[in-house]
NULOKOL-307333 format. One line per 5 residues: number of its first residue (from 1); their letters; for each residue x, y, z of C-alpha. Coordinates in Angstrom, 3 decimals. Example, Ala and Ser with C-alpha at 12.3 -4.5 7.8 and 13.67 -1.06 7.14 Angstrom:
% residues 2
1 = as = 12.300 -4.500 7.800; 13.670 -1.060 7.140
This chain:
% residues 361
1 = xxxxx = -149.441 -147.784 -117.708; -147.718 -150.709 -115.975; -149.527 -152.490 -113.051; -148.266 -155.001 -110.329; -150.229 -158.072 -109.507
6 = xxxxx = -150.644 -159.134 -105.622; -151.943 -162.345 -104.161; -152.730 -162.638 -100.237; -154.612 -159.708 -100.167; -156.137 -158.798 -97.713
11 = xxxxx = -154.418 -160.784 -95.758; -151.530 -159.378 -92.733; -148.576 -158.609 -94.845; -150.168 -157.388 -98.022; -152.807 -154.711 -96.609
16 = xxxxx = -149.665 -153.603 -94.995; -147.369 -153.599 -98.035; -150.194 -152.416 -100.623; -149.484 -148.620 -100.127; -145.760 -149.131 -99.941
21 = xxxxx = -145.637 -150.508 -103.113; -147.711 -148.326 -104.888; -145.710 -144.982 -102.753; -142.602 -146.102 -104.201; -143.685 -146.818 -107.643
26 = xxxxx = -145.114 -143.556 -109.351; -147.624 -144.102 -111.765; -148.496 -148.148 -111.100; -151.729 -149.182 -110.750; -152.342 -152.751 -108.390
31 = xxxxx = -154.327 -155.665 -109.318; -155.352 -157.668 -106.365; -156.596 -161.123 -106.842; -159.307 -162.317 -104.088; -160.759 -165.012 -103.422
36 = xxxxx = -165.092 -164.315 -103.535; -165.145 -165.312 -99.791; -162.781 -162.763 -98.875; -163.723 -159.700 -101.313; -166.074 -157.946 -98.862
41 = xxxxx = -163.536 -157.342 -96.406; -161.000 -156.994 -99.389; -162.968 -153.904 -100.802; -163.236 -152.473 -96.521; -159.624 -152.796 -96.595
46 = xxxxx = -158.749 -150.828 -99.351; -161.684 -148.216 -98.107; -159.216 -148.040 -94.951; -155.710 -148.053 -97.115; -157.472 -145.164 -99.588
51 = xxxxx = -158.388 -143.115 -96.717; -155.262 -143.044 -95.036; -153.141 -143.157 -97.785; -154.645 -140.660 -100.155; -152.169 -141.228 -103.265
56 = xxxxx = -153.578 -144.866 -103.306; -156.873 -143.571 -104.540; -158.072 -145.098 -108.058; -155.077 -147.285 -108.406; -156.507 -150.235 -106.855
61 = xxxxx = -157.863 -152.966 -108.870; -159.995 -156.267 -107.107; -160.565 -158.713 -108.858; -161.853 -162.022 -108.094; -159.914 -164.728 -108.428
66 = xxxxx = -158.424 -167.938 -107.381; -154.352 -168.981 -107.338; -155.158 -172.419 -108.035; -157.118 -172.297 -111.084; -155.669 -171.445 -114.600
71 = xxxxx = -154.963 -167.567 -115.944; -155.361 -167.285 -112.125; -159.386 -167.400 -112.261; -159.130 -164.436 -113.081; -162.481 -163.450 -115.620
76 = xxxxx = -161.794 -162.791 -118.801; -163.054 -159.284 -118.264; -160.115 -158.011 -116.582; -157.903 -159.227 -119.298; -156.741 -155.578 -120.289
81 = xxxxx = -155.760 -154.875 -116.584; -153.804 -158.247 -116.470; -151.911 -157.553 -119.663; -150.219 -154.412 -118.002; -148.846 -156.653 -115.140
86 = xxxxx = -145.056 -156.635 -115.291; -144.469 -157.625 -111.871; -145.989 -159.729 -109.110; -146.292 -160.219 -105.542; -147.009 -163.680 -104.467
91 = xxxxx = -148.085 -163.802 -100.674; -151.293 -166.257 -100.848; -150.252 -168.946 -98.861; -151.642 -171.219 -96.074; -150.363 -170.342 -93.497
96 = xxxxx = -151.187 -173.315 -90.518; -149.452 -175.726 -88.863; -152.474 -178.325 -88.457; -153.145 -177.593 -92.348; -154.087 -181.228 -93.749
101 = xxxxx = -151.848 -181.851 -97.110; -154.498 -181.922 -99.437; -155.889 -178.219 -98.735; -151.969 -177.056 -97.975; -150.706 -178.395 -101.458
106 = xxxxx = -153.819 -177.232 -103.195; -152.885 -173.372 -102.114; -149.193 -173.479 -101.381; -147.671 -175.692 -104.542; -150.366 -175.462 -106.870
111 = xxxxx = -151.298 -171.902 -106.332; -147.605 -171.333 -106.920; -146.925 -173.337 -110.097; -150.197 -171.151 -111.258; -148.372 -167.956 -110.033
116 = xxxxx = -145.081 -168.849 -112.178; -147.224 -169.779 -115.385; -149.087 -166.439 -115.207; -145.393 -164.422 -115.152; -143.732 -166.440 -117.712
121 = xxxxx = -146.504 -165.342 -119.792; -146.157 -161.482 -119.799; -144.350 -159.726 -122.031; -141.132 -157.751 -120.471; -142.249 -159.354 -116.813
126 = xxxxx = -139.611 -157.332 -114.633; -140.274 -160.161 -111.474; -141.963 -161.909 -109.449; -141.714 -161.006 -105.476; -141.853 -164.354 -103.891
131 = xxxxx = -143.409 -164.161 -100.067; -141.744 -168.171 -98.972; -140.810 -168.915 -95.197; -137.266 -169.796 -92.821; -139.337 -173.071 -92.346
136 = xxxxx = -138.834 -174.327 -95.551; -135.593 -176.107 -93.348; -137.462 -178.083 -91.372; -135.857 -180.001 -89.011; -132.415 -179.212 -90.950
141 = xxxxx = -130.143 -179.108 -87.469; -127.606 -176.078 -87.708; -127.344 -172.917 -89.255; -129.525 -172.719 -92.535; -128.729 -170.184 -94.940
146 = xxxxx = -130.069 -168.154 -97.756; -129.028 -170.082 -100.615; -129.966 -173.836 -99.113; -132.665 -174.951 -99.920; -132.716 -178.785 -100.624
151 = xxxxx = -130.551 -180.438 -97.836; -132.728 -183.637 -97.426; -134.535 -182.379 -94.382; -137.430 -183.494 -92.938; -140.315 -181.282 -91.661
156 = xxxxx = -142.477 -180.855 -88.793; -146.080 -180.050 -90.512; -147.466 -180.147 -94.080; -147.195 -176.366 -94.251; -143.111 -176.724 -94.304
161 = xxxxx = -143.180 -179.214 -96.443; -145.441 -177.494 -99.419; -143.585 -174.226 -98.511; -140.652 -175.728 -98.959; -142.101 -177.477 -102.422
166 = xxxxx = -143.528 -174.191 -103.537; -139.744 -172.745 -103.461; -138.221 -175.332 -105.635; -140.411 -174.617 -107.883; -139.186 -171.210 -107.897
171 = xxxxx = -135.836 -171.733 -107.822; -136.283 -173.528 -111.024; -138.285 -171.062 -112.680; -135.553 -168.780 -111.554; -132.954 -170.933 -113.276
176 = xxxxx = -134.861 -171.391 -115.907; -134.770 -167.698 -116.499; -137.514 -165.929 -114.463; -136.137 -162.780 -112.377; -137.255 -162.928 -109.030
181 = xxxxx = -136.576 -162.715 -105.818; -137.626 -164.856 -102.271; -138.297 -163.580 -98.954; -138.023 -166.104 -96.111; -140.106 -164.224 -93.533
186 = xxxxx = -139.435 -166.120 -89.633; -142.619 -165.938 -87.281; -144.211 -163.118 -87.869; -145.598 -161.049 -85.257; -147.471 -157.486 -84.924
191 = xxxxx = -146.403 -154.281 -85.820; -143.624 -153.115 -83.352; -144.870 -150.261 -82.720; -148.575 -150.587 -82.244; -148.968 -154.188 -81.584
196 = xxxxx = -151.209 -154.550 -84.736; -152.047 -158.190 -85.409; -154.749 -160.351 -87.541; -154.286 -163.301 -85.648; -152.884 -164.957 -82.080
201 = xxxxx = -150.612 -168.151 -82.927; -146.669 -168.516 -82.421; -145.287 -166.470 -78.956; -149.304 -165.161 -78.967; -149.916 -169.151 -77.750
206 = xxxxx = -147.244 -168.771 -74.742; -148.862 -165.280 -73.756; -151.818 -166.929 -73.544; -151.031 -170.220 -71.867; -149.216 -167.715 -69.175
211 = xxxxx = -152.318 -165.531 -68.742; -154.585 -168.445 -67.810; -152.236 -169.235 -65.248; -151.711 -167.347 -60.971; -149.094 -165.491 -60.451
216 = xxxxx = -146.714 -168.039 -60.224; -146.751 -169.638 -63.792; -145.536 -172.407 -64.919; -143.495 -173.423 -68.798; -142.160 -176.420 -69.567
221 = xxxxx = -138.338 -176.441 -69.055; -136.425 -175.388 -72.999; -133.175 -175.842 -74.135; -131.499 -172.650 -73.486; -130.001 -172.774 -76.745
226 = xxxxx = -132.915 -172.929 -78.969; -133.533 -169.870 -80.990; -136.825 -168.122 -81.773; -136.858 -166.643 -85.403; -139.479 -163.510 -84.425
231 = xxxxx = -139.927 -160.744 -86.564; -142.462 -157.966 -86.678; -144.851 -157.154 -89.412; -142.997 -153.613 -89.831; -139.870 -154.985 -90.115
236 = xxxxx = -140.571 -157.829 -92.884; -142.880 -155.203 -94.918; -140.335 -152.339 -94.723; -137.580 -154.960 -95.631; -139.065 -156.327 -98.682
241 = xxxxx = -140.697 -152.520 -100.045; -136.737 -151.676 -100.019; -135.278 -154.946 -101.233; -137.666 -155.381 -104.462; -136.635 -152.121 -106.192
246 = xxxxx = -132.399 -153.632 -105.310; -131.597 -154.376 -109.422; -128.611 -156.673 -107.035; -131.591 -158.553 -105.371; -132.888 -160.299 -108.595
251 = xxxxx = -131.945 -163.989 -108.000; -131.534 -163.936 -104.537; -132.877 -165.212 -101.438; -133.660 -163.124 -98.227; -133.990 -164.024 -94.731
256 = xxxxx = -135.961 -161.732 -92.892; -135.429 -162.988 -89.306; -133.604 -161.070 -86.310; -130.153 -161.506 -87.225; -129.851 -161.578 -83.257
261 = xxxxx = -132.727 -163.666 -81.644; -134.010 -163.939 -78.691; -133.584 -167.640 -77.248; -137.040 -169.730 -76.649; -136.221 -169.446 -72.954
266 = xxxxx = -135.770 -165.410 -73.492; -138.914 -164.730 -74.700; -140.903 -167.216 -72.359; -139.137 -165.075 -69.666; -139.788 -161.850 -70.989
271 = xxxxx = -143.255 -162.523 -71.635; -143.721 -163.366 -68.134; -142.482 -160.529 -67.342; -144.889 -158.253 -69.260; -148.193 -160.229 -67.989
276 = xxxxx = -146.533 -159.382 -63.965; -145.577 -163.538 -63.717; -143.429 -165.205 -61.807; -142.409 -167.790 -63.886; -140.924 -171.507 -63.343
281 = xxxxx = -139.805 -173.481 -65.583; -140.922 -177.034 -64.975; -138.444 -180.075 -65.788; -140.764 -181.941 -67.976; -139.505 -183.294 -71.766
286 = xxxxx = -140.692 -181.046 -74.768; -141.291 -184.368 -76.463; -143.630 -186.235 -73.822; -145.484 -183.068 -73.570; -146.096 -182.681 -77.144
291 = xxxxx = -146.833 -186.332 -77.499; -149.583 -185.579 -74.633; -151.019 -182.518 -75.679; -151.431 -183.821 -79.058; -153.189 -186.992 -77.661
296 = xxxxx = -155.515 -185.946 -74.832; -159.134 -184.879 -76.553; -159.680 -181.074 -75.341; -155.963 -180.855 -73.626; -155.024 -178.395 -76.797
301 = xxxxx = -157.833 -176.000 -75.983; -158.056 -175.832 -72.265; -154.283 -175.342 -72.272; -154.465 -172.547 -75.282; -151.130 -174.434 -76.748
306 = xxxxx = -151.298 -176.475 -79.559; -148.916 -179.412 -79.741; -147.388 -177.927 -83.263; -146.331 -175.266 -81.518; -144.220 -177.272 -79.049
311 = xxxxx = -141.957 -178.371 -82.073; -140.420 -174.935 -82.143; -139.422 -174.529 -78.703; -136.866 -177.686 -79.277; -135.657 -176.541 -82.656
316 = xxxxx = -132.020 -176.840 -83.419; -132.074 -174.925 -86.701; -130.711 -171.703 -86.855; -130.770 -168.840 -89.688; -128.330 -166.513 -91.354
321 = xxxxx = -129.624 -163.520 -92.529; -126.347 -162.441 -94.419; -127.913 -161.421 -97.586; -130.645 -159.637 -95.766; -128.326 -157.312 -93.344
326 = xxxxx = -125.948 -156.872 -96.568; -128.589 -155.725 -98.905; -130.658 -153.191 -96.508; -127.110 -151.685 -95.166; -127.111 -148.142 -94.804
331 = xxxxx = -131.335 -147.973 -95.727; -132.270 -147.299 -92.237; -133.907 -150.552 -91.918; -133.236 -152.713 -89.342; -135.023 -155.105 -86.974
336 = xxxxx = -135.579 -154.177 -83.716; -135.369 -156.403 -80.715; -137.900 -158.783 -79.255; -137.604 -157.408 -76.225; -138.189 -153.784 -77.204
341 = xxxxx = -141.824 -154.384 -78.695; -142.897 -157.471 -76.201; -144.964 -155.127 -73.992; -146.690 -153.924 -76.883; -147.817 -157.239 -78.437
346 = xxxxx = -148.918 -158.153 -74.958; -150.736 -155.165 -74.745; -152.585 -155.443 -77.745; -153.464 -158.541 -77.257; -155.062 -158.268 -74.138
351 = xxxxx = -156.800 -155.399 -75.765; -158.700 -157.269 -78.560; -159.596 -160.537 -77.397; -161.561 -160.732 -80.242; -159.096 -161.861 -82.478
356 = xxxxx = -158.087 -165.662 -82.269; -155.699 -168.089 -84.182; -157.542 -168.726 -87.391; -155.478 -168.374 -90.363; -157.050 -166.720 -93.630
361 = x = -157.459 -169.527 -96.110
């Protein structure tokens, strides 16, 4: 019997993707590697997958385990159920803006170089499923497509930056003769269709700054050009569950962003909009306001808008998702607009307030 090996578990995308997989490939057993820390709600998580995906049941390995460390750190128990591995889903990232370098390169590069030892060890490995980011261009200005990668770009936070390092280390591997295949997801959101979220950060920080606000609310004035590269959880799982089994999507890269997004000043608006705001946008420079929020002790949290965040509202990089519309033509797979599933983010959102920002690391 051959197995699959996923990292990231059970993190946003993979407890989503887990049952896809394992629906579209008959007979394949999963081997999740957690971290000890996480396991407890690992093993709930599958409880919930098992239960409402029935043909899931007793094909689910945990196992605990760390990225970073060699084999994995994986015990040497589990050996058997690692030598049936003949492809692997790397998701286990960090996954924060305000991530300090040290803890981001850690997770994000070494984890990765790990990742790509552990495949080029297997015998007939049939690929590794890459989970990278659109960020990994920085502050590239202009469209940035699939196949750049290195264009001498600078970047905004250390989680672009060892993103963008973990990458080029696939790409090599990839040259070197690894099959695999990269996902670029943009910001992901929740589900489209029931609002579904682990965490609040990206457009969930402009909801938020607008529902602390009267009915007249207030947003620093955007460039009306600026783009925002949002994409629901559905989408990006539902895109990658039919790309992976493509034999024509070995040794390519896909961008799994709106191919038609909203603008920065679109979605502020249409936010507004949902929370019953009147909204004005105030003429005051993305740039000082960054430089303040980022400088005033507390400012951050009172506002409920972290100054990373700002960077993206001013971003003059674009993305083409040619590969991506090319390759799921004619599957039934398509994104669906921002403005069609706005109402029920917001509405989730206000919903569970228990849920915060906090990545998974």
């Amino acid at each position: 019997m051959t197995a699959l090996l996923m990292t990231g578990f059970p993190g946003f995308l993979g407890s989503a993707l887990l049952p896809r997989l394992l629906a579209r490939r008959e007979g394949v057993r999963a081997v999740c590697v957690v971290q000890p820390r996480h396991m407890a709600t690992a093993r709930q998580r599958l409880r919930d997958i098992q239960a409402a995906y029935p043909d899931t049941a007793d094909r689910v390995d945990l196992v605990e385990g760390d990225i970073t460390e060699p084999d994995l750190g994986v015990d040497r128990a589990h050996a058997q159920a690692l030598e049936e591995v003949n492809e692997v889903w790397h998701l286990a990232a960090i996954y924060d803006l305000t991530v300090p370098l040290e803890i981001a390169r850690k997770v994000n590069v070494d984890g990765t170089a790990r990742v790509i030892e552990f495949c080029q060890e297997r015998k007939d490995f049939s690929r590794l499923q890459y989970v990278s980011t659109c960020y990994v261009s920085g502050q590239y200005q202009g469209e940035f497509t699939e196949e750049m990668l290195e264009e001498g770009q600078t970047f905004y936070n250390h989680y672009e930056s060892t993103k963008h390092e973990a990458e080029v280390l696939v790409r090599r591997a990839m040259a070197d003769g690894l099959p695999a295949t990269i996902y670029r997801p943009g910001i992901v959101v929740g589900d489209s269709h029931t609002g579904e979220t682990q965490k609040y950060d990206g457009p969930y920080f402009v909801a938020a700054f607008l529902r602390k606000q009267p009915s007249t609310a207030v947003l620093p004035a955007v460039n009306k050009n600026v783009k925002a590269s949002l994409v629901p959880r559905d989408f990006v799982i539902a895109a990658m569950d039919e790309l992976s089994v493509h034999e024509e999507s070995v040794g390519k890269t896909y961008a799994l962003t709106d191919p038609n997004p909203p603008t920065a000043y679109e979605v502020g608006s249409i936010l507004a909009d949902k929370l019953g705001k009147r909204l004005y946008w105030a003429p005051v420079p993305l740039g000082l306001l960054r430089s303040v929020v980022g400088s005033v002790p507390g400012l951050e949290g009172l506002l409920g808008l972290p100054a990373e965040a700002l960077d993206y509202f001013s971003s003059k990089t674009t993305y083409s998702a040619k590969n991506t519309v090319a390759g799921l033509k004619g599957t039934g797979v398509e994104c669906p607009r921002f403005s069609d599933y706005a109402g029920t983010l917001v509405d989730f959102m206000i919903a569970h307030p228990e849920i915060g920002s906090k990545a998974m690391v």
